[in-house]
N, C-alpha and C positions, 0 to 999 in steps of 0.2 A: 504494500500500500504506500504511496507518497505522501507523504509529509507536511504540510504548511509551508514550512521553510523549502522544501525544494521545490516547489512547486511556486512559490516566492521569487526565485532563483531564475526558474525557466520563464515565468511573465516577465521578468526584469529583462533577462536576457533578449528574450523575443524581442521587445521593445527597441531596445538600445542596438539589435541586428537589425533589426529594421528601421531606425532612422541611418542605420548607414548605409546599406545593401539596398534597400528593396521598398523604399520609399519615396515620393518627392521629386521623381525623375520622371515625367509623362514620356513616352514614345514621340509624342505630338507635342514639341514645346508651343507654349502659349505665344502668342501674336503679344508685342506688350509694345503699341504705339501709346505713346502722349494721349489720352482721350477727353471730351470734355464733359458730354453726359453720360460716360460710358460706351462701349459697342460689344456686338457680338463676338462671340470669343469665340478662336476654332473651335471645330467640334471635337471633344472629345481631350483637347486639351489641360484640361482638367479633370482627371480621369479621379478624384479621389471625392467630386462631389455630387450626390445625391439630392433627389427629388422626395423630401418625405410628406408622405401625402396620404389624404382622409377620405374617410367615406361619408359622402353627403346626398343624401336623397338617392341613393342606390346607387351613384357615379365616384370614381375615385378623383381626386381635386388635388392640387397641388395647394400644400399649406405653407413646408417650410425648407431650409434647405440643411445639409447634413455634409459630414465628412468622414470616411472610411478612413479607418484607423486601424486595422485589424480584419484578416478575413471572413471575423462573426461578429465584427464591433461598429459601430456606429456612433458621430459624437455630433448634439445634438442644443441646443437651446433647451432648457430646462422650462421657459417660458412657449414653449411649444406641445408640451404635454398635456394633455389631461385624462384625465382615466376613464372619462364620458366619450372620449372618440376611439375610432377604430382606424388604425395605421397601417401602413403596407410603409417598403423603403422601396425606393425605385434608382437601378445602380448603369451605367454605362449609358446615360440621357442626354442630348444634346436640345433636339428639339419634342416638346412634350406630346405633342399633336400626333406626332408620326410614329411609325413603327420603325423601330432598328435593330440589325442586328448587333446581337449581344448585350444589349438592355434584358433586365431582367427584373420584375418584382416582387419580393422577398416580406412576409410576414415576420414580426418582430418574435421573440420568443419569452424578450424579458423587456423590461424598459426599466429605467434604474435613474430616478430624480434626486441629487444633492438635496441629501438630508438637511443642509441649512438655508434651502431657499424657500422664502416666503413670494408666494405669487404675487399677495397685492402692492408688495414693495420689492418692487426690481434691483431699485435704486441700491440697495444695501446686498447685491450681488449673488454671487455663487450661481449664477443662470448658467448651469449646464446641466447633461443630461445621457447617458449613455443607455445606447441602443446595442441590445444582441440579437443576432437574425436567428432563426431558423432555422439556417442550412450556412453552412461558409462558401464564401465566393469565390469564386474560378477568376482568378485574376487573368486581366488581358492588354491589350490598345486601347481597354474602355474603363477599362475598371482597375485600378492602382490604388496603394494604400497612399496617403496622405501621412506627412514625415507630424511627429511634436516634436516641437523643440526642447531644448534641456531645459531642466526645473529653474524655476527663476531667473529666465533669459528675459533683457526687457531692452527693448530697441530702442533707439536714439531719434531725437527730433527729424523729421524730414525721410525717416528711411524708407524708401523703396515699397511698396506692397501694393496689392491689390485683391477685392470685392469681387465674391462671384455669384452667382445666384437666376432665380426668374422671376423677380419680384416685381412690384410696379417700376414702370420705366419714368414715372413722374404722382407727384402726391394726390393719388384720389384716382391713377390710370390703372388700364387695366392690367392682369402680370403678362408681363414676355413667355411667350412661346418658346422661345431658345435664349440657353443659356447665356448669360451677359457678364461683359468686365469691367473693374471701372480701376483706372491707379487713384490710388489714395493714401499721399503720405502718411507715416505714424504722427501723433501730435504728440509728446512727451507730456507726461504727469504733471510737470510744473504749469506748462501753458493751459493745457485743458480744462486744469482745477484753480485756471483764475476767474473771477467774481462774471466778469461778462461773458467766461464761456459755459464751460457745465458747476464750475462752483464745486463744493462739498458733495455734490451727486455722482462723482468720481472717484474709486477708491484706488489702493493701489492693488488691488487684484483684477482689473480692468485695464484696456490699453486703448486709447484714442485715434479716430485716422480719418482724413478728410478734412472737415471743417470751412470750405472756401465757399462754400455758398452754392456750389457747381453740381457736386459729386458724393456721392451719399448713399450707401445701401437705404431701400425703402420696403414697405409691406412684400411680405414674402419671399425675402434674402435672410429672415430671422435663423439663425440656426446656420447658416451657413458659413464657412470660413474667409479669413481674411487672413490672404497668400503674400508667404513673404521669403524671399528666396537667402537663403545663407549666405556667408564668404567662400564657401567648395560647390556653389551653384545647385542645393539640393533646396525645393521649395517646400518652406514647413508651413504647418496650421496656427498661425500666432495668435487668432482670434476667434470667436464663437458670437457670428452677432447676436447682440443682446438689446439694442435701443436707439431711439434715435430722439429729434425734436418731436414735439406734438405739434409744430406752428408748421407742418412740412419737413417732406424727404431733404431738398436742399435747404437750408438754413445755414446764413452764416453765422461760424465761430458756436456753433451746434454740430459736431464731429460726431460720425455716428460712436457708438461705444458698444465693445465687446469684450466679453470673456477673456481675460488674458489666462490661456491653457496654460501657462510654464508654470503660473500659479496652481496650478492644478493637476499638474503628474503623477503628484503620489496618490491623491482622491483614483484619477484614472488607470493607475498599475494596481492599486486594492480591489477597487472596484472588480476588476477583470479577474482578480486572482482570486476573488470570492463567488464568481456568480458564472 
């Protein structure tokens, strides 16, 4: 029988094989022009983000978006959950409408919400949420894990990243059909949490990016990742959106705000070694 501790051992391991090996690297690197309200992003480009979506009046509906972490793992917006809906994951999706091959969708088997997050306050964090499928995924061209970066890695004003998702393409539109990108630099802690931008509503287990008034994840990018590529070129998942302004998707010096995952490694290597 295995042990706690070794089985402790092989999650760690998995993990930390995999953000070196077998992560973060799409077959299909991503298109990464200067953009202004975002564009469509190749297909398939982003091979680590998912479609998690509900059942509504008998029809499956695109609700939120997700990032493959693991061949039975999914990681997810914790403010996307509820125990009233019923969810499928949908893995290897470009455009939502169409059929493709090697898309596939995947009944959850477990669903597993941060024990310290309070729904009707966001604000005070922990919005994440881990999804375990049903069956493990057959990785491919379509389907890739999605790198975390190391525990308490925390980026620098201005860095590099980008927003991906099919959320609305504007505040009150309808959502995108195919998958969307937007660059949006990181806003560092100090700027974000002054008085006229998010203030005290930013902690430091959160990471800020955007902000210009322009460019913005908006309704139904929640859950989705925010891509930020290393100094050895491998792209990790540095965020988990989590929120944005209520005055609108673009708002200035209103930066959306997400999950800062490094904050959350060991919540998500337990998690996994438990369940």
């Amino acid at each position: 029988m295995m042990t706690r501790i070794s089985m402790f051992f092989i999650v760690v391991a998995s993990v930390l094989i995999a953000s070196v090996f077998g992560c973060g690297q799409p077959p299909i690197e991503p298109v990464t022009p200067r953009v202004v309200n975002g564009s469509e992003a190749r297909p398939h480009s982003w091979p680590w983000q998912i479609s998690l979506q509900i059942l509504d009046d008998g029809s499956w509906k695109h609700y939120c978006g997700g990032s493959i972490i693991d061949t039975n793992w999914v990681m997810t917006a914790a403010h996307c959950i509820s125990s009233s809906r019923t969810y499928r994951v949908f893995v290897g999706k470009h455009n939502l409408t169409e059929d493709e091959p090697g898309s596939k969708a995947i009944s959850p088997e477990k669903i597993i919400v941060h024990e310290k997050w309070i729904p009707i306050f966001v604000f005070l964090g922990n919005d994440i949420a881990l999804i375990k499928l049903s069956e493990p995924l057959t990785l491919s061209d379509s389907v890739q894990l999605g790198c975390i970066p190391p525990a308490g890695t925390v980026l620098p004003n201005n860095y590099t990243c980008y927003v991906t998702g099919w959320g609305s393409l504007s505040t009150e539109g309808p959502l995108s059909d195919t998958l969307q990108q937007a660059l949006m630099p990181i806003v560092d802690h100090k700027t974000c949490t002054q008085p006229d931008w998010w203030g005290s509503f930013v902690k430091k287990s959160m990471v800020c990016s955007g902000g210009d008034g322009i460019v913005s994840a908006c309704y139904g990018d929640s859950g989705g990742p925010l891509n930020c590529k290393n100094a050895n070129g491998i792209w990790e998942v540095h965020g988990i959106t989590s929120f944005g302004s209520g005055m609108g998707c673009n708002t200035l010096k209103k930066p959306t705000v997400f999950t800062r995952v490094s904050a959350f490694s060991k919540w998500i290597v337990k998690t996994m070694m438990n369940n």
